[in-house]
C-alpha positions in Angstrom: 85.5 -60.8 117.2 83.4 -60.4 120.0 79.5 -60.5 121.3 78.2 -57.7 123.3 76.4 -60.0 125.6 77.9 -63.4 126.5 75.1 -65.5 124.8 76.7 -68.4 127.0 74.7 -66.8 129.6 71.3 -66.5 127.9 70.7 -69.8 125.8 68.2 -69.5 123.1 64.4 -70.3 124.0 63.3 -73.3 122.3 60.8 -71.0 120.4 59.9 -67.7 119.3 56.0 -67.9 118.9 55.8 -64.5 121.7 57.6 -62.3 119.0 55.8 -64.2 115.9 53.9 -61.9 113.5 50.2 -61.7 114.3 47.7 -63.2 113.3 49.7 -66.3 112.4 48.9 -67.9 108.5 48.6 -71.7 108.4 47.5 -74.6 105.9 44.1 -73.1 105.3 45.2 -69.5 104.7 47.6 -71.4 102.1 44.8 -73.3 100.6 42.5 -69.9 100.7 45.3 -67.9 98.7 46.0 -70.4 95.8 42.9 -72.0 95.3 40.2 -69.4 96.9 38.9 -66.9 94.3 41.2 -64.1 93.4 40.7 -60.4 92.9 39.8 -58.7 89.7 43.1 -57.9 87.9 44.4 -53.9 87.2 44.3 -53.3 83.3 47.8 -52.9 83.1 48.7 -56.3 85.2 50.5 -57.9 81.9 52.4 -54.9 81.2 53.6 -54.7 84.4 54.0 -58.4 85.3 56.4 -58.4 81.9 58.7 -56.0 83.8 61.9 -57.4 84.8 65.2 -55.3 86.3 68.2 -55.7 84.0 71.5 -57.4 84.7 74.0 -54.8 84.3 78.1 -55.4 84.7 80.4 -53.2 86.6 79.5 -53.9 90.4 82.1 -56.3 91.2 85.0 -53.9 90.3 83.4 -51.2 92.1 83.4 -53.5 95.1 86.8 -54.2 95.1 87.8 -50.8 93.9 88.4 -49.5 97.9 85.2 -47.5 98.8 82.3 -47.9 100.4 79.6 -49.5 97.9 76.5 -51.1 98.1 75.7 -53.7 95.0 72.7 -55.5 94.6 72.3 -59.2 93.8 68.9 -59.2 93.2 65.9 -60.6 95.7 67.4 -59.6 99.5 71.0 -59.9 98.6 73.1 -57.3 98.7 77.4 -57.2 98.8 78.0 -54.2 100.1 82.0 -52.7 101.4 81.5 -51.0 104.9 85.2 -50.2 107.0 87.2 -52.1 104.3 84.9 -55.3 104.4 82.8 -57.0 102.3 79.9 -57.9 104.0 76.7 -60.0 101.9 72.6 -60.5 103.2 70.8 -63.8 102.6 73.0 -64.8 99.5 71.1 -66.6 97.1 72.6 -67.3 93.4 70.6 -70.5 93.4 68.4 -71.0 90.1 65.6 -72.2 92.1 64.2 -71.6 95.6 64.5 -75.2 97.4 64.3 -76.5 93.8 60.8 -75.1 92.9 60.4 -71.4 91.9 62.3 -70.4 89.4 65.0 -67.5 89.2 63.4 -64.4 87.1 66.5 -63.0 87.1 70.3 -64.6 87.0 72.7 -63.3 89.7 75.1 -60.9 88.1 78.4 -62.4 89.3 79.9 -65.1 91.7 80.5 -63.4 94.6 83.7 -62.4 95.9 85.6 -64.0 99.2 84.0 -62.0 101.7 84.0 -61.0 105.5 81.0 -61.6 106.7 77.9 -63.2 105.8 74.2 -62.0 107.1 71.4 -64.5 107.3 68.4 -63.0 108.8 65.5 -65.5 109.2 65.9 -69.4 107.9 63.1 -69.3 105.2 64.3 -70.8 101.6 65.2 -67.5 100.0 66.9 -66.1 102.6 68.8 -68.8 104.3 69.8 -70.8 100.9 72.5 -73.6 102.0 73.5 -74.6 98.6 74.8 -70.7 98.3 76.0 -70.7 101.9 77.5 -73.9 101.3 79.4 -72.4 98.5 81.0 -69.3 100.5 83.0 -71.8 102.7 84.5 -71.3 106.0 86.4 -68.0 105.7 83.6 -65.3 106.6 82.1 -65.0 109.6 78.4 -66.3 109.2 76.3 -63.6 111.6 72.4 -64.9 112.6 69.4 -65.1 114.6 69.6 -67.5 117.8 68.5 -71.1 116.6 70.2 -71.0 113.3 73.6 -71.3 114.2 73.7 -75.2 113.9 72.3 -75.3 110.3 75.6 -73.1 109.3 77.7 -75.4 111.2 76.5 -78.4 109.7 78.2 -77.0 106.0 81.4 -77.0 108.0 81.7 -72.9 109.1 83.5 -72.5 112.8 82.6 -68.1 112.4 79.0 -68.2 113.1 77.7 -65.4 115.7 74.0 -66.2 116.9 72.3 -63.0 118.0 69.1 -62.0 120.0 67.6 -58.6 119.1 69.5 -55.8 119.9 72.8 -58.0 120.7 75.8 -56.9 118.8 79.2 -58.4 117.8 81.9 -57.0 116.0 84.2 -57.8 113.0 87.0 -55.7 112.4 86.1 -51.8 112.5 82.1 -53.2 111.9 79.6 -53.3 114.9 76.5 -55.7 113.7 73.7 -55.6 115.6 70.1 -58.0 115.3 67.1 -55.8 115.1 63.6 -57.0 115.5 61.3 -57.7 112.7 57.4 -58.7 112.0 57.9 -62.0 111.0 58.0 -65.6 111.5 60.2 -69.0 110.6 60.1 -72.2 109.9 62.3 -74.8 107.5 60.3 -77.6 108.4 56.8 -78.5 109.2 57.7 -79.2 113.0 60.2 -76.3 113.3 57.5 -73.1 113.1 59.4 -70.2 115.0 62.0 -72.8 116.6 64.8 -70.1 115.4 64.5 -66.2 115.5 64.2 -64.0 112.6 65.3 -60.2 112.4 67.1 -57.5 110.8 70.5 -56.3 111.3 72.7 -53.1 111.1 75.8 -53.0 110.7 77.9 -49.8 111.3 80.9 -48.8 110.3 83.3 -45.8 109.8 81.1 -44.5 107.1 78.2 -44.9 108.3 75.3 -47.5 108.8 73.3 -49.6 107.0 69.8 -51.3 108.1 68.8 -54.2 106.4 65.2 -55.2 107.3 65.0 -59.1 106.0 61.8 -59.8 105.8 59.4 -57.7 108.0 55.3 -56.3 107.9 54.8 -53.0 109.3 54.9 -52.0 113.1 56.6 -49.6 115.1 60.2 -51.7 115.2 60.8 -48.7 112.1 60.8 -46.3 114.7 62.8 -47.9 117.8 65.1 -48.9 115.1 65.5 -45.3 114.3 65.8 -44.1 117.8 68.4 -45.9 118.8 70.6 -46.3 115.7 71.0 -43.6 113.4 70.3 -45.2 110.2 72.0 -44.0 106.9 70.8 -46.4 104.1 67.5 -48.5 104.6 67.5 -51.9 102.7 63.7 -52.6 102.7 62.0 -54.9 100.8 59.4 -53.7 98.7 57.5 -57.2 96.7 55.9 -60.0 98.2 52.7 -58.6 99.4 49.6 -59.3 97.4 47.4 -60.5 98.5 47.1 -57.8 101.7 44.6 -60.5 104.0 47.6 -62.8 103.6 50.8 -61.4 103.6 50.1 -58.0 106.0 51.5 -59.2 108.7 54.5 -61.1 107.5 55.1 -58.2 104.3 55.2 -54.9 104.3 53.7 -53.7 100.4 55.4 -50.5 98.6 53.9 -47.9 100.8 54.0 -49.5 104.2 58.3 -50.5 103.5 58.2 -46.0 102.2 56.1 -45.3 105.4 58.9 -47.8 107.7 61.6 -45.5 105.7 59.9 -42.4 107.4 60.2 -43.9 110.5 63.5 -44.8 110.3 65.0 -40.9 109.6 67.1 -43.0 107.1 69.0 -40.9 104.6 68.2 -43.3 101.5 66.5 -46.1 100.7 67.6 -48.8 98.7 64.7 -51.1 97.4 64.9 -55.1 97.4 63.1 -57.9 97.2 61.5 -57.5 94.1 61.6 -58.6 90.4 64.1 -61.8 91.0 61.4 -65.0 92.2 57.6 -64.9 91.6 56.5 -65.6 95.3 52.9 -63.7 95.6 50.2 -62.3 93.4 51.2 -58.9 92.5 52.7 -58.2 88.6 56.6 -58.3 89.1 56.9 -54.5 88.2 54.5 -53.3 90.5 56.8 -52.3 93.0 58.8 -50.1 91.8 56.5 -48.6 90.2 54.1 -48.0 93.0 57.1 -46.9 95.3 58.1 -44.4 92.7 54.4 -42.9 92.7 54.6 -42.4 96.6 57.9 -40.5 96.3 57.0 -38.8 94.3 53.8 -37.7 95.8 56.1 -37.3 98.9 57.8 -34.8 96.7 61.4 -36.4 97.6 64.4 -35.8 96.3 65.1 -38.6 93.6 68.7 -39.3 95.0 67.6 -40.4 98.2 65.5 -43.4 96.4 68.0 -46.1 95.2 66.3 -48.8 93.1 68.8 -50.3 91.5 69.3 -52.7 88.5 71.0 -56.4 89.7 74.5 -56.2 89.4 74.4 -52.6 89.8 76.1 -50.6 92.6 76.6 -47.2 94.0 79.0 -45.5 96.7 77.6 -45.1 100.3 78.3 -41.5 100.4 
């Protein structure tokens, strides 16, 4: 394993608030959004708020069974097998976010010893130590600068800390932070202390983006440029409502219009349908991102929205 840059070189800043989505959201937006007055809901809200995806079996083999394969775990987790390793983004299989909002959805499996473990920003449901803490010291743990010491703390020695557009590598992967629209913060007095990001990680088959958490901007198409992407992990929920979460969340059609940017040959939904965390009916979505392909008039292969537990060969 090595870094492309020697990060003993270039300590982390003690904050990220230059690269921080703007306008920043603080304690009034929050009270604002749940307490302010909401808008009118679509007729078919319920129907589509009753939408859940199911848990289906068969993913786990299919990891282990040689080839490349992507399986998703519901919310931003994914296990996918990319130059014979098993690599896993922001694991979560915790019934509850920090003990508060409920799983939707259970996870379809425990997951399997793996390689390397991605952790793109330290918010709750992507950086979820009881789950981290579960995966023990065998993979290497790959992150933003700033989170390193919270993965060190459950007792891992692999952990990689990268600045945009560093890279390491692990065996026949190259793994390399990408910039996102977003922000952090675990703690009241730790806003943007640690960096947030995307990563992609290439192999012999190809290469796979996955954007963590990210609004829209032109990152989709400098990503593109200089990577070559294959499969696009975008995450398609948590956006309603738009005068809160634009510029943390991309909705349905700005995550489609980031997958035009990219030049990405498919793209493989997430972040939907597992927690409640905004306004919008669970099932929205898909549904919406379905109604922009196919007004697009894509092929249907290329869009990969996928059931938890289910998985299918990077080909």
């Amino acid at each position: 394993m090595d870094t492309g840059d020697d990060l003993r070189e270039h300590p982390p800043p003690m904050r990220f608030h230059d690269r921080a989505s703007k306008p920043a959201r603080g304690p009034m937006d929050i009270l604002r959004w749940r307490f302010g007055k909401k808008d009118p809901r679509r007729p078919d809200h319920a129907a589509l708020d009753a939408i859940r995806p199911r848990v289906v079996e068969g993913g786990l083999e299919a990891l282990h069974a040689g080839p490349a394969t992507a399986c998703w775990i519901g919310h931003a987790t994914w296990v996918f097998r990319l130059g014979g390793a098993l690599v896993a983004t922001d694991p979560i299989l915790s019934r509850r976010i920090g003990g508060v909002v409920p799983r939707l959805v259970p996870p379809p499996f425990e997951l399997p010893a793996l390689d390397v473990v991605l952790v793109t920003h330290d918010h709750r449901d992507h950086m979820d130590l009881p789950t981290l803490a579960k995966l023990g010291p065998r993979p290497v743990y790959v992150t933003g600068l700033g989170n390193g010491d919270r993965l060190r703390k459950l007792g891992h020695p692999n952990i990689v800390e990268l600045d945009w557009w560093q890279s390491t590598r692990v065996g026949e992967l190259e793994i390399t932070m990408v910039p996102a629209r977003h922000w952090s913060m675990r703690e009241p007095w730790s806003r943007n202390a640690s960096l947030w990001g995307g990563f992609v990680v290439r192999g012999p088959e190809g290469a796979v983006y996955h954007a963590g958490d990210t609004a829209s901007g032109d990152h989709f198409a400098e990503i593109g440029r200089r990577m070559k992407i294959d499969w696009a992990m975008l995450p398609i929920g948590g956006y309603d409502p738009r005068w809160f979460m634009e510029s943390q969340h991309v909705d349905p059609d700005e995550a489609a219009a980031g997958f035009e940017a990219l030049g990405a040959r498919h793209f493989l939904a997430m972040h939907w349908g597992t927690f409640r965390l905004t306004d919008e009916p669970v099932g929205e979505p898909p549904a919406r991102l379905r109604a922009w392909w196919k007004a697009k008039g894509l092929p249907d292969d290329r869009l990969w929205i996928l059931d938890v537990g289910e998985a299918r060969l990077l080909v």
